[in-house]
Phi, psi and omega in degrees: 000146202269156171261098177312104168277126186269138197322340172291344197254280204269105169250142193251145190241197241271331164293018200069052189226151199295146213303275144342292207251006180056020190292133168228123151013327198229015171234023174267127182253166169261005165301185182162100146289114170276146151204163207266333176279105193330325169282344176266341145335296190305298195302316162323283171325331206294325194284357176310145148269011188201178199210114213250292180253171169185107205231102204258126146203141179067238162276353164279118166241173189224130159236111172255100154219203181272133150255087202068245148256014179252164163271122181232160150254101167268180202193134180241142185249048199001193224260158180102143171283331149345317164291310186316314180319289197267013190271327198280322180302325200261351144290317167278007155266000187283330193288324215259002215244134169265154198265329176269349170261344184101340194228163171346145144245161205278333181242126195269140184240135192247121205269156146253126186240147125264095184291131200241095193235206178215149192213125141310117180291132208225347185258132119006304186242042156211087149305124171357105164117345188280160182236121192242143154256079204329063206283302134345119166218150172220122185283142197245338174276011161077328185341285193293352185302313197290358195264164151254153189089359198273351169289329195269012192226331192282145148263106179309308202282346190264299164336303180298298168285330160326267168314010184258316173308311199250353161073012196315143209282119168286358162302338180283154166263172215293131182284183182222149173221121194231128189277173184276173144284112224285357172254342167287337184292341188278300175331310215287313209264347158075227153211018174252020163248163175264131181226138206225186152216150201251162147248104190287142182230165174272001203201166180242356168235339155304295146354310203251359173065052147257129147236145185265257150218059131239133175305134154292131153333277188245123173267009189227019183275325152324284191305345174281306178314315201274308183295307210317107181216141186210093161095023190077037195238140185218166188256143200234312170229183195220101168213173197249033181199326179286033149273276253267291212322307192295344174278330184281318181301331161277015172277279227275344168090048198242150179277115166212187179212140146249131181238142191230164177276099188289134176245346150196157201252118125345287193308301214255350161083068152232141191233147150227139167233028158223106174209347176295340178260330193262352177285323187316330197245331145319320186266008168269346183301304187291308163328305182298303201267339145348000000 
């Protein structure tokens, strides 16, 4: 017997368009560009050659047109994996869910996401300007914890030594580490990205060891981050969102990456915030190999 999602669990608003994202089933493409900034939609769309929707609430805008010969969706999430929760559930459900019976469908669509973000570089060999491709992200926000199955998606064993590593505080919640999907990463990330592991943080200054004027828990935690290697695996930036994506999408049986742009190296106490002209050419990058 198929399972009837009830107005509470799937809410719908009055046009039939997904509760959050104003969305309707047929302005969804499966192809799917994430970013976290509302303005950088318009900027994805500037390369369309056409423009099919356009659809705005809150921090979620949508743009669906033609690249060429693909159907794209770029889609902006504000900043957090907290958003990532209702921005990826609520694209599979525009995809897999009838919206007028309530239930599953029988035949399942499998989305592609890339989120195309900006991250701090934590390594020597990620500088400012550099392109990490996420083969890794290990979530510091607890997000997949709340799921079932999330052991059957996780690398425990990467985990497991993380936190071993890292002396982990148990007030925190338990981190998770989730690969990318490996042929999109190869499409994606070419041979011309730095392919890492990211660490999705819950915050952008505690979470991320900036302080301001409150003392850090651990004040020694960067430097554990940075030293930390596993299996030739190093930890390379710091952004706030490719866990939960790559993670709800391998719940859900969806593709997804994240490649982020470095705006400053940690390591090295360097900022650039004229980084907006130069992400242009990380999102023609994606647009081609998408």
């Amino acid at each position: 017997m198929k399972k009837t999602f009830p107005e509470s669990e799937l809410i719908l608003n009055e046009d039939g368009s997904i509760f959050h994202l104003h969305l309707k089933p047929e302005q969804l493409a499966d192809k799917i560009i994430l970013v976290g900034d509302p303005d950088r939609v318009g900027l994805v769309a500037s390369h369309f050659n056409t423009i099919e929707h356009e659809v705005s609430n809150r921090e979620f805008k949508t743009i669906t047109g033609i690249y060429k010969d693909k159907r794209i969706t770029v889609q902006s999430t504000g900043i957090g994996c907290d958003n990532i929760d209702i921005v990826v559930n609520e694209l599979d459900a525009l995809a897999n869910i009838d919206f007028k019976t309530r239930q599953e469908k029988d035949s399942k669509k499998q989305l592609t996401f890339v989120r195309i973000g900006t991250c701090g570089g934590l390594q020597d060999y990620t500088p400012i300007g550099t392109f990490i491709a996420s083969e890794k992200s290990i979530g510091f926000d607890g997000l997949l914890n709340f799921y079932s199955g999330r052991n059957e998606v996780c690398d425990n064993s990467f985990e497991e030594e993380f936190k071993k590593h890292m002396n982990w505080n148990q007030q925190l919640a338990a981190p998770y580490v989730i690969d990318a999907n490996k042929k999109l990463l190869d499409r994606i990330a070419g041979e011309d990205m730095v392919r890492g592991v990211t660490i999705a943080c819950g915050g952008f200054y505690g979470p991320q060891g900036r302080q301001l004027r409150i003392p850090l828990a651990d004040p020694e935690q960067n430097k554990k981050v940075v030293s930390f290697s596993y299996q030739n695996h190093r930890i390379t930036n710091f952004e706030m969102e490719s866990s939960a994506v790559a993670g709800l999408a391998r719940l859900l049986g969806h593709k997804a990456l994240t490649v982020c742009m470095v705006i400053a190296n940690r390591v090295a106490g360097e900022a650039n915030t004229g980084y907006k002209n130069n992400i242009n050419n990380l999102i023609k990058l994606v647009l081609e190999r998408i």
